[in-house]
Backbone and ligand atoms as CSV (ligand in chain L), in Angstrom:
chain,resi,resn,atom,element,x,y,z
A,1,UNK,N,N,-3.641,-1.198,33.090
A,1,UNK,CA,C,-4.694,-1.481,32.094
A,1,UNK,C,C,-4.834,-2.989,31.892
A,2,UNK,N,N,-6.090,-3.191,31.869
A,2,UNK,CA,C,-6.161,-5.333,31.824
A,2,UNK,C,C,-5.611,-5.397,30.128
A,3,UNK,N,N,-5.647,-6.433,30.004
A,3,UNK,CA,C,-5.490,-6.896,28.655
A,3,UNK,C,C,-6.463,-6.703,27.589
A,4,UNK,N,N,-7.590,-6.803,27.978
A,4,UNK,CA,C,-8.761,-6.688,27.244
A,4,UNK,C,C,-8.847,-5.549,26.716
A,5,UNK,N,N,-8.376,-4.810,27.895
A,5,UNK,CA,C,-8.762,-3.482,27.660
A,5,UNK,C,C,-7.696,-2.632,26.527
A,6,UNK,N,N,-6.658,-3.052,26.668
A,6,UNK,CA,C,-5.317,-2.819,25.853
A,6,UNK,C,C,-5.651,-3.200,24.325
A,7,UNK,N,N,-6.214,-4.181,24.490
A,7,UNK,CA,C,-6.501,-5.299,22.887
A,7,UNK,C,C,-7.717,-4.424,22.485
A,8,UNK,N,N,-8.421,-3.738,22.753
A,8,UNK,CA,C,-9.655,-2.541,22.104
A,8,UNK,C,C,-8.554,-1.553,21.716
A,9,UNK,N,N,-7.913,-0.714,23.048
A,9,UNK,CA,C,-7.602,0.283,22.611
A,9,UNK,C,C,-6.358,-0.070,20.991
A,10,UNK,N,N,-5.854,-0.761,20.986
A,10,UNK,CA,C,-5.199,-1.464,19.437
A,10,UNK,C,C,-6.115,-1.826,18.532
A,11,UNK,N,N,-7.092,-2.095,18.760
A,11,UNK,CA,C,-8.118,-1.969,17.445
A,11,UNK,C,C,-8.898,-0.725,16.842
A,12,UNK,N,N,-8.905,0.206,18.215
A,12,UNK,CA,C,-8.781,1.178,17.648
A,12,UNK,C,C,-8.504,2.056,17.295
A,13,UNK,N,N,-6.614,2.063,17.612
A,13,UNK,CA,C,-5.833,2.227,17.274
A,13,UNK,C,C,-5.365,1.859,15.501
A,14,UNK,N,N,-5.996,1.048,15.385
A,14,UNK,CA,C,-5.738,0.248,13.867
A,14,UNK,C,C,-6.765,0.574,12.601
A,15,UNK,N,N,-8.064,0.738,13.564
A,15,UNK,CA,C,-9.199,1.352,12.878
A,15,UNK,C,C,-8.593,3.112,12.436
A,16,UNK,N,N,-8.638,3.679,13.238
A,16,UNK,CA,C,-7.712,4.920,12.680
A,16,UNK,C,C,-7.065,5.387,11.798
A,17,UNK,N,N,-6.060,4.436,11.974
A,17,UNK,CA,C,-4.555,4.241,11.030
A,17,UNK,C,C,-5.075,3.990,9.901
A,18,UNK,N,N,-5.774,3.263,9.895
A,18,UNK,CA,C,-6.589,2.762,8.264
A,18,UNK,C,C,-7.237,3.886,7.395
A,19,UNK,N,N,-7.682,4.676,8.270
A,19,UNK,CA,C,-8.773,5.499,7.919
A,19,UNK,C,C,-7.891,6.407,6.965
A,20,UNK,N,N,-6.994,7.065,7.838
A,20,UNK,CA,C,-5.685,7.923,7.298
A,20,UNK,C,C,-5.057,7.858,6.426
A,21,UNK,N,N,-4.686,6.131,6.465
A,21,UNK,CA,C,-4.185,5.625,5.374
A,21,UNK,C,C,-4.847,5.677,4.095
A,22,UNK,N,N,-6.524,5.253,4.077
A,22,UNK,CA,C,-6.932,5.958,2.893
A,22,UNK,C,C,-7.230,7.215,2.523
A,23,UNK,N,N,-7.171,7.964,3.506
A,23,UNK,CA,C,-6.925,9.489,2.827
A,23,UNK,C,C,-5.837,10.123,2.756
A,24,UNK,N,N,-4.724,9.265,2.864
A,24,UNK,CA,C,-3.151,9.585,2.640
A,24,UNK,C,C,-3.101,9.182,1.045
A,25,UNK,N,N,-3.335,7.895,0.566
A,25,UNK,CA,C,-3.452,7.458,-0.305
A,25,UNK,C,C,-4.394,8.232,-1.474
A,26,UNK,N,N,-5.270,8.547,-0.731
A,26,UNK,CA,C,-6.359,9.940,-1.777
A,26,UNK,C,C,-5.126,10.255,-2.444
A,27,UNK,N,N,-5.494,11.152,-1.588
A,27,UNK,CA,C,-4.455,12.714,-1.476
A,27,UNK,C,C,-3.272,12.377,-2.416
A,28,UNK,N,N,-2.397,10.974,-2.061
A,28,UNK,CA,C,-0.989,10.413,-3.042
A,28,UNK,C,C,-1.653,10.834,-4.510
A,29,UNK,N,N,-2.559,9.893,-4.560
A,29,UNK,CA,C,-3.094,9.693,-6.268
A,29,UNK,C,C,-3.259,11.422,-6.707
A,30,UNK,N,N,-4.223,11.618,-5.878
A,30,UNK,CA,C,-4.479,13.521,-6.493
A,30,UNK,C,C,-3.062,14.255,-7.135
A,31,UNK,N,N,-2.347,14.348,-5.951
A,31,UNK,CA,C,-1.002,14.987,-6.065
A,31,UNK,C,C,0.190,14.184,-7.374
A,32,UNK,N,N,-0.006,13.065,-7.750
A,32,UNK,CA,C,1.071,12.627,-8.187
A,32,UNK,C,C,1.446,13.102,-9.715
A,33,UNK,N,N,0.241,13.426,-10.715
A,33,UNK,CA,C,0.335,14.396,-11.877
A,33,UNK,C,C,1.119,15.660,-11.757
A,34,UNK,N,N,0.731,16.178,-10.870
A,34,UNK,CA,C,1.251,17.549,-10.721
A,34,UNK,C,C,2.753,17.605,-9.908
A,35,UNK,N,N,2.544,17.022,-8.464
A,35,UNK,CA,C,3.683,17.047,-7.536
A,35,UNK,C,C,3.824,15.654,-6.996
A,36,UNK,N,N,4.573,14.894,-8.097
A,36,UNK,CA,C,5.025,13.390,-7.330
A,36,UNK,C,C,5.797,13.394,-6.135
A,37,UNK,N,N,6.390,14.539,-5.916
A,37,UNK,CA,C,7.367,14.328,-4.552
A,37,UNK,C,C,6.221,14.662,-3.814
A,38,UNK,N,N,5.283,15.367,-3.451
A,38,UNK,CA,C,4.383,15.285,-2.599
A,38,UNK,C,C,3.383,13.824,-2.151
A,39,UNK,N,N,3.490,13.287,-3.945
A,39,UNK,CA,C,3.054,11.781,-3.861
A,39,UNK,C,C,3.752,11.239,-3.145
A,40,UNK,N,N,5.181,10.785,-3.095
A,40,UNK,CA,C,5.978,9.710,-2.152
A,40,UNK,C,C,5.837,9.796,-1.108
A,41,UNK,N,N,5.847,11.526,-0.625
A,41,UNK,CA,C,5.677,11.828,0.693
A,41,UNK,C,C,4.136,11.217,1.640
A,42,UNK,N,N,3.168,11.520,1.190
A,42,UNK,CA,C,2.558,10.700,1.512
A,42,UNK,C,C,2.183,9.006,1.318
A,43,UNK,N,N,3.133,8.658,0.086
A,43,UNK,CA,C,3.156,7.228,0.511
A,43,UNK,C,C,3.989,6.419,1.330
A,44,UNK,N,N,5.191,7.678,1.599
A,44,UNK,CA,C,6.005,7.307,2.890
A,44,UNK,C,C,5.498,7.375,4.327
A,45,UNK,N,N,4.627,8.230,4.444
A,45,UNK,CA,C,3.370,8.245,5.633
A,45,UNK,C,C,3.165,6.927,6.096
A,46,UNK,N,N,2.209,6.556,4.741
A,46,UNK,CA,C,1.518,5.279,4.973
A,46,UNK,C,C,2.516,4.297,5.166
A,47,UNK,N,N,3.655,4.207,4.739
A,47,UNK,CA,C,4.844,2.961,5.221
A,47,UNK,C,C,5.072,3.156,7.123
A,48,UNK,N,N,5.475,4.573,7.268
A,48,UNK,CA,C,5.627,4.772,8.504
A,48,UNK,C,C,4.534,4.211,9.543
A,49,UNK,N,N,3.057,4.350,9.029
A,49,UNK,CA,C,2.532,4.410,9.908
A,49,UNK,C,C,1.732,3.085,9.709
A,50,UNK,N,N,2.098,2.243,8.512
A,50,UNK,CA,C,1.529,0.258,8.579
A,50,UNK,C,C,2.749,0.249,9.852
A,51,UNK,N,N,4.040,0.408,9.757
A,51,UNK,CA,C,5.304,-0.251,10.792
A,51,UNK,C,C,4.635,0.289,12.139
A,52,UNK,N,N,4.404,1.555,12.302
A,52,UNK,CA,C,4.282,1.703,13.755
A,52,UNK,C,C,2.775,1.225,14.424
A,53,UNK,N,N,1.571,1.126,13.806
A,53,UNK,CA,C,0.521,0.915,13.998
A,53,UNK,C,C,0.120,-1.217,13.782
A,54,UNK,N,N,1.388,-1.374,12.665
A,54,UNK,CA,C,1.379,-2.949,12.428
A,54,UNK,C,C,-0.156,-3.077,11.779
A,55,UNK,N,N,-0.793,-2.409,10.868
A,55,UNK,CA,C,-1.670,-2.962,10.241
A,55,UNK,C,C,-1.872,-3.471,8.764
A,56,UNK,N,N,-2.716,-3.826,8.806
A,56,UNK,CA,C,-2.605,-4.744,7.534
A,56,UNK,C,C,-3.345,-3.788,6.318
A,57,UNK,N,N,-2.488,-3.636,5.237
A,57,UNK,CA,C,-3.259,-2.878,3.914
A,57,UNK,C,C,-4.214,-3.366,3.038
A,58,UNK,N,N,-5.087,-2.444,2.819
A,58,UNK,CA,C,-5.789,-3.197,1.855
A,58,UNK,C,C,-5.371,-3.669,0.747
A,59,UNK,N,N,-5.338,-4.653,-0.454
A,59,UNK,CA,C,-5.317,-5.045,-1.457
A,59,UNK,C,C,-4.828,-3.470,-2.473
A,60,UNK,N,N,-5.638,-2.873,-2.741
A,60,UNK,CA,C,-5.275,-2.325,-3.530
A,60,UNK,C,C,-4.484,-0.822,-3.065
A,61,UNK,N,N,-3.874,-0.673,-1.914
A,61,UNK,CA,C,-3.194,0.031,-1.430
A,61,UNK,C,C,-1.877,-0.251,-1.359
A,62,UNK,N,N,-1.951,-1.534,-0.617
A,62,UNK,CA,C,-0.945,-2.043,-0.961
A,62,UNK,C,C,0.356,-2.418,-2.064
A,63,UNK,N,N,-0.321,-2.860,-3.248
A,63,UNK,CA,C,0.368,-2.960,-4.401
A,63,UNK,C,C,0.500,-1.523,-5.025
A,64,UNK,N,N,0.086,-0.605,-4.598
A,64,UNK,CA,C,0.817,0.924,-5.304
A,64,UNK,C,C,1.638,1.760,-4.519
A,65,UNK,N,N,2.380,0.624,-3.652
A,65,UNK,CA,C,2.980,1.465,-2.291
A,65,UNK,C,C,4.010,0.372,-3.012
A,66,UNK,N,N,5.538,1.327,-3.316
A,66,UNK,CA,C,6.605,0.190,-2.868
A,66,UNK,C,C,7.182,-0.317,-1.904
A,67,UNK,N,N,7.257,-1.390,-1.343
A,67,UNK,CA,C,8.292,-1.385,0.288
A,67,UNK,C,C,9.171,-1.328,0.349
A,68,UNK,N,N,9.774,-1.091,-0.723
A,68,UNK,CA,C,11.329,-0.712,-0.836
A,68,UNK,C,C,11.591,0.595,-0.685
A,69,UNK,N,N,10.990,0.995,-1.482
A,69,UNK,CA,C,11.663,2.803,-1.780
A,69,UNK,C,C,10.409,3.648,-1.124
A,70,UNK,N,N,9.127,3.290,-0.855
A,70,UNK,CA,C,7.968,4.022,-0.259
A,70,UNK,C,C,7.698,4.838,-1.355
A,71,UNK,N,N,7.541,4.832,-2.550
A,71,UNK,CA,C,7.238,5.672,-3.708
A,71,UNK,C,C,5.456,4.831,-4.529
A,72,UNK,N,N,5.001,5.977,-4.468
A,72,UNK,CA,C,3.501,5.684,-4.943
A,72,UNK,C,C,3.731,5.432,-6.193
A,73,UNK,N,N,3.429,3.724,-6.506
A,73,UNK,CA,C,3.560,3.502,-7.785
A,73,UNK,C,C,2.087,3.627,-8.685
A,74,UNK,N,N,2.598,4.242,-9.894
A,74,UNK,CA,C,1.281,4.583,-11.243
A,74,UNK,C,C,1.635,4.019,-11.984
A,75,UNK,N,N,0.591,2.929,-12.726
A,75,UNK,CA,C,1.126,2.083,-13.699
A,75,UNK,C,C,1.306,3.348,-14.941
A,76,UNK,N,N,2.191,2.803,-15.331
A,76,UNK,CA,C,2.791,3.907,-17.130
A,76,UNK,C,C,3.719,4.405,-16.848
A,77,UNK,N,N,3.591,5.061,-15.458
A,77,UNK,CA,C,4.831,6.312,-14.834
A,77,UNK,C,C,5.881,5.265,-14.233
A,78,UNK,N,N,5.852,5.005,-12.822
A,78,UNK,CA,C,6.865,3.989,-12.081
A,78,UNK,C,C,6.890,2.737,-12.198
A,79,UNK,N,N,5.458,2.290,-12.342
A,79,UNK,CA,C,4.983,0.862,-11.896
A,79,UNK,C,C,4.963,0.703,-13.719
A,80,UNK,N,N,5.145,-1.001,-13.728
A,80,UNK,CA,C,5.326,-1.983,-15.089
A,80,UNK,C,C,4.464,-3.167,-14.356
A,81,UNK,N,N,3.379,-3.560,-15.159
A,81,UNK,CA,C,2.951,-4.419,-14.663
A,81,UNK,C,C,2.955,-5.436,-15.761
A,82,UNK,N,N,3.211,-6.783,-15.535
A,82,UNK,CA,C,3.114,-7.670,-17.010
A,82,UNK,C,C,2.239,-8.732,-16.051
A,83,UNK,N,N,1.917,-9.559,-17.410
A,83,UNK,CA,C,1.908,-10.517,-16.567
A,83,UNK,C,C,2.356,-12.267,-17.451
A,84,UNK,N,N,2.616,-12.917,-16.487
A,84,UNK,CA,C,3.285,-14.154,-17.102
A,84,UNK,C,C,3.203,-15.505,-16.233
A,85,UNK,N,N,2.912,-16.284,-17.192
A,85,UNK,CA,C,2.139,-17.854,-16.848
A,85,UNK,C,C,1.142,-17.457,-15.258
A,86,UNK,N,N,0.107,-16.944,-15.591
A,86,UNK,CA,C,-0.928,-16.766,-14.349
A,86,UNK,C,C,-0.231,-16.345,-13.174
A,87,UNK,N,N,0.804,-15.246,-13.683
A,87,UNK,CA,C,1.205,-14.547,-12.510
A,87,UNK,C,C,1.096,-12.964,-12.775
A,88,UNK,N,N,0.319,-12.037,-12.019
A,88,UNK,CA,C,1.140,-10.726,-12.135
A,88,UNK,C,C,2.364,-9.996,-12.061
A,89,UNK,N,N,3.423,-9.664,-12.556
A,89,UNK,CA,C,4.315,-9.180,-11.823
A,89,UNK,C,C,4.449,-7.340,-11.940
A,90,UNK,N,N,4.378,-7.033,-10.970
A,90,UNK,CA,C,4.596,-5.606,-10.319
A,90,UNK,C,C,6.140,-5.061,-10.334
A,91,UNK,N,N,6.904,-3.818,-11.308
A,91,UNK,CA,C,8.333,-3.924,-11.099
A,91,UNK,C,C,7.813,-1.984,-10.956
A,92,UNK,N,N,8.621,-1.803,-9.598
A,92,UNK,CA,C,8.899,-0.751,-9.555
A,92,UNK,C,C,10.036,0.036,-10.281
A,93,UNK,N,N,9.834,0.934,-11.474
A,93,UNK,CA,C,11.074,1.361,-12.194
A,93,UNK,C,C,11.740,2.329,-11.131
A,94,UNK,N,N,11.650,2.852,-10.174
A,94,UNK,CA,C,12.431,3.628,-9.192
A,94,UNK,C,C,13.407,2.632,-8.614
A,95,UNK,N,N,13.516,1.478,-8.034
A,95,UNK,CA,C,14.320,1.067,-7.501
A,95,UNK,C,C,14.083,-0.220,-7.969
A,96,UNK,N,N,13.524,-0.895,-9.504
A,96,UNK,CA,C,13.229,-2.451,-9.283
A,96,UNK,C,C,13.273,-3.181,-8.621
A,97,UNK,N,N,12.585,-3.079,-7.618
A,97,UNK,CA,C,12.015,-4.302,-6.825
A,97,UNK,C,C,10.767,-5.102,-7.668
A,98,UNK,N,N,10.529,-6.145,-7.458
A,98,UNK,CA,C,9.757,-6.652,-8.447
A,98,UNK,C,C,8.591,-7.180,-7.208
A,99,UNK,N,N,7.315,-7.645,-7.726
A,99,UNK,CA,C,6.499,-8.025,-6.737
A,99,UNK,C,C,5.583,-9.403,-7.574
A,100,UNK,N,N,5.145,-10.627,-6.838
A,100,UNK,CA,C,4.526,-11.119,-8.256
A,100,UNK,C,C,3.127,-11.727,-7.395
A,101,UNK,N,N,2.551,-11.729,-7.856
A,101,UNK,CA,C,1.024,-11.604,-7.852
A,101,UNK,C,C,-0.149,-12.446,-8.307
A,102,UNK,N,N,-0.597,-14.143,-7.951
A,102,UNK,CA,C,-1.221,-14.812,-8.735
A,102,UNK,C,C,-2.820,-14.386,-8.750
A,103,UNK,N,N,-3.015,-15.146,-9.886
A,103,UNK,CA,C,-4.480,-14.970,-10.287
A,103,UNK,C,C,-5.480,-15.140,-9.606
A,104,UNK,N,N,-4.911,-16.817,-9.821
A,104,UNK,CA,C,-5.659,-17.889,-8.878
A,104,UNK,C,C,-5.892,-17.893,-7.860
A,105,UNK,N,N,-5.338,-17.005,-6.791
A,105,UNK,CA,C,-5.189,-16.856,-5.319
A,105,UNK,C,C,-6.481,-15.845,-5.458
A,106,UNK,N,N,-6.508,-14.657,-5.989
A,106,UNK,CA,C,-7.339,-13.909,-6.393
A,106,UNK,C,C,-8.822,-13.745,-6.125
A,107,UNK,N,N,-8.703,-14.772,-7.293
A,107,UNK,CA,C,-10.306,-14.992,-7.790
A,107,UNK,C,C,-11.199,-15.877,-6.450
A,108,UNK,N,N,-10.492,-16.939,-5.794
A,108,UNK,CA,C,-10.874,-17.559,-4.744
A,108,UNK,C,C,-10.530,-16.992,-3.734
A,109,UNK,N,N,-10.459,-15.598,-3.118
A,109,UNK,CA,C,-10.795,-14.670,-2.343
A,109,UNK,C,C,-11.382,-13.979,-2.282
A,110,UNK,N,N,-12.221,-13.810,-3.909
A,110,UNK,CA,C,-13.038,-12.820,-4.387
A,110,UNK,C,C,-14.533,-13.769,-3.815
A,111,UNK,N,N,-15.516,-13.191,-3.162
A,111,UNK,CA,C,-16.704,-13.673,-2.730
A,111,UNK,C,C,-17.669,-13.280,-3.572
L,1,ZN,ZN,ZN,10.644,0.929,-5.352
């Protein structure tokens, strides 16, 4: 296979993965009231399959996925979000890992 041709089939390979990923992520949020272990399970999906596919999450997928423990964080339930001197910080109560998050970076990404 040329290179070129390799470097498509990984994009759309990546295009895919994405796709899944947001309907893994659905599906997390739906399930997590009722059956949170069904929640992790699919947010352990989506860990498995950013590592094997190497793609990049969206923004807001990202920050409700822990990378520590792979547990779908809900702010009130797992997730604590504060925030302090123009920073967010993200603390997963399952395994505190903490995550921190500026504003400023934010807003000047926002178009
Ligand atoms: Zn965690």
């Amino acid at each position: 296979m040329s290179k070129r041709r390799y470097f498509k089939k990984r994009e759309k390979e990546k295009k895919a993965a994405l796709e899944r990923i947001k309907i893994l992520f659905k599906l997390a949020k739906q399930e997590f009231p009722k059956h949170p272990e069904r929640a992790h399970r699919y947010a352990r999906m989506i860990n498995d399959l950013v590592k094997k596919v190497r793609v990049r999450l969206p923004k807001d997928i990202k920050r409700f996925i822990c990378r520590q423990c792979s547990q779908l964080l809900v702010p009130g339930k797992n997730l604590k979000v504060k925030s302090s001197k123009g920073f967010m910080i993200y603390e997963c109560l399952n395994c505190s890992n903490t995550r921190k998050y500026g504003y400023e970076k934010e807003k000047r990404d926002k178009k």
